[in-house]
C-alpha positions, 0 to 999 in steps of 0.5 A, spaced: 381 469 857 381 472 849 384 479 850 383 486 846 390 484 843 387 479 839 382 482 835 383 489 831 376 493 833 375 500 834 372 504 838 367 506 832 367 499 829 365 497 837 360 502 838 357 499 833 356 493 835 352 495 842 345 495 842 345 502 848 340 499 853 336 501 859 330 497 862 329 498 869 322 498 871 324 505 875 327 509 868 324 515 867 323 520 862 329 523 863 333 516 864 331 515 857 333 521 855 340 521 857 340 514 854 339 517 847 344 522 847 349 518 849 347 513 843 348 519 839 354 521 842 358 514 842 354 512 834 351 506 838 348 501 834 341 502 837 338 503 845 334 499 847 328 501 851 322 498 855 315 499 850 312 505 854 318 510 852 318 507 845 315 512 843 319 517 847 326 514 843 323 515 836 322 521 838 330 523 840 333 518 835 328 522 829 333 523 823 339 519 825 341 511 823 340 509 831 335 504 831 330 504 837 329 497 839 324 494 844 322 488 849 317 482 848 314 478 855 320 481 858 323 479 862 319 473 864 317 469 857 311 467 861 306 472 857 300 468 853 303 468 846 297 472 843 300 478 849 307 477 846 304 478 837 300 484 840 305 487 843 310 486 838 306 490 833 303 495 837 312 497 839 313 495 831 307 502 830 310 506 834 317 506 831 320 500 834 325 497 828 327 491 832 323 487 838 327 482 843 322 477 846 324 471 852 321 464 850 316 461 853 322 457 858 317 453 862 315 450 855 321 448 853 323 446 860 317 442 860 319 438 852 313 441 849 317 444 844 312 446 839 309 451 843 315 455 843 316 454 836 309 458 835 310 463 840 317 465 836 313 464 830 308 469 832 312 475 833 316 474 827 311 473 822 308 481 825 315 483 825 317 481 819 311 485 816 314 491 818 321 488 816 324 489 823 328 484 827 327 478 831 332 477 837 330 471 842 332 471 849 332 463 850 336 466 858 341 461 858 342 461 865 336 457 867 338 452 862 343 445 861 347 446 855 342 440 851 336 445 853 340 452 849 342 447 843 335 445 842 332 453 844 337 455 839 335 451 833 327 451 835 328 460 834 333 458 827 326 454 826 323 459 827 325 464 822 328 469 827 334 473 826 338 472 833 339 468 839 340 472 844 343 470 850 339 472 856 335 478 859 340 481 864 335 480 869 336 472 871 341 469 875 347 470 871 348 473 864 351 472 858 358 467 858 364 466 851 361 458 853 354 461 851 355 464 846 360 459 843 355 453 844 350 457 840 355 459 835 356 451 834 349 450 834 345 456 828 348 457 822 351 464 819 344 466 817 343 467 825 346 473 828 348 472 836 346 478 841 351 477 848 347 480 853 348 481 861 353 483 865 358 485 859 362 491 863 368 492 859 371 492 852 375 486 854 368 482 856 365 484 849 371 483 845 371 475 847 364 475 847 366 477 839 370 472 838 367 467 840 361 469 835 357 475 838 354 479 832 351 484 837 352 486 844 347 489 849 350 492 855 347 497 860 354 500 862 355 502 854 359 507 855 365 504 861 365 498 855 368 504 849 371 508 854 375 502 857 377 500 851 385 502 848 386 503 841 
């Protein structure tokens, strides 16, 4: 496993790199509120919150750099395509400055590929009009590595901005394996997002190695404070 040794990152740099996130059906308002606070704290990249508190993140993120992302289809990708565009850009109006939505996997699972491109390509015209990005959970758990190839190209095909590797809620998370295989499969233009069961400085810091552009994480702030400068 590559170690913090490796690769010279800061705290800051690190924290940087985080998408701050909390989507656990039973959050409440003050959850969200702790999640703020800490974003703001540490200078995390961005929180990530479910659409019903979008709105509430906006509000205590307002005048600062702290993006308010939101999920789309989550976390099960099976919502109808016209469900996955209009949520999109109803989170887009309230404030959201980025969306992660979750392919259709029993589509691409099936073979019909043309229906997952279309299902991204929905989403990211909405989104693009409001120049937020586009991160595509294609949830890697579920899929053979010749099925995260495919899910990798049909979401650069598609104009979105990253692949992201998972939910956090499927069986297992994000792997250096993953995020390599997709490395090796997008090109430079396409950012990763490594997502679930990243708990340390460690995990993150390989998952940068292999080729994650962004982290998101839960467990942000045992991530910063395990890491030594």
């Amino acid at each position: 496993m590559n170690s913090q040794q490796d690769i010279k990152i800061t705290r800051e740099q690190l924290a940087r790199m985080i998408d701050h996130t909390l989507l656990r059906p039973e959050a409440t308002k003050s959850d969200i509120e702790r999640l703020c606070k800490e974003a703001i704290e540490y200078n995390f990249y961005s929180v990530v919150v479910n659409p019903t508190y979008v709105s509430l993140a906006v509000s205590l993120l307002k005048n600062t750099a702290i993006r308010v992302v939101s999920v789309i289809g989550f976390p099960f990708g099976s919502t109808l395509p016209e469900v996955k565009a209009f949520e999109a850009e109803h989170v887009l109006k309230l404030g959201a400055k980025e969306v992660d939505m979750v392919i259709n996997i029993g589509a691409l699972k099936n073979h019909e590929y043309d229906i997952v491109r279309k299902d991204i390509e929905n989403v990211v015209n909405i989104a693009h009009k409001y120049n937020a990005l586009v991160k595509v959970i294609i949830e890697t758990c579920y899929l053979t590595d010749e099925e995260k190839i495919i899910a990798s190209k049909i979401v650069e095909e598609a104009g979105a901005d990253f692949v992201k590797t998972s939910t956090g809620f499927g069986t297992s998370g994000a792997t250096v394996h993953d995020v390599e295989l997709i490395r090796k499969t997008v090109s430079k233009r396409i950012g990763i997002k490594a997502s679930g069961g990243i708990r340390t400085a460690e995990q993150a810091i390989a998952m940068i190695k292999a080729g994650a552009t962004r982290i998101g994480a839960s467990r942000s702030v045992e991530i910063i404070n395990s890491l030594k400068e």
